[in-house]
C-alpha angles and dihedrals in degrees: 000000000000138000091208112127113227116251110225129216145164137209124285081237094061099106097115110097102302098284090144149133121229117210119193097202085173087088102059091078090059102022094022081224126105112217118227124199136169106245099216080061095050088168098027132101114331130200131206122206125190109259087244092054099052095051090053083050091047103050091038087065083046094051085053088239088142105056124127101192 
């Protein structure tokens, strides 16, 4: 366990209005989970996924696996 706080941060794309997810990818070394939070609820509900789990998540955005249009 660590006492480490998690540093959050938000994507470089996140200039529309603050709808975004923050992500404190500090933490996977030590908990091998990356928090996710919605920034408008800065002390609100918080999530962990596996480390494994988030970069899936992550290259299949990139992969565009995730568009609607």
């Amino acid at each position: 366990m660590t006492n480490e706080s998690p540093r959050w941060r938000k994507s470089s794309y996140s200039s529309n209005g603050g709808d975004c997810v923050e992500v404190a990818t500090n933490l996977v070394a030590t908990t091998g989970t990356v928090p996710l939070r919605d920034s408008k609820l800065a002390g609100g509900p918080r999530l962990s996924a596996s480390a494994e789990a988030f970069s899936s998540f992550v290259e299949g955005v990139r992969a565009g696996e995730f568009d609607t249009v």
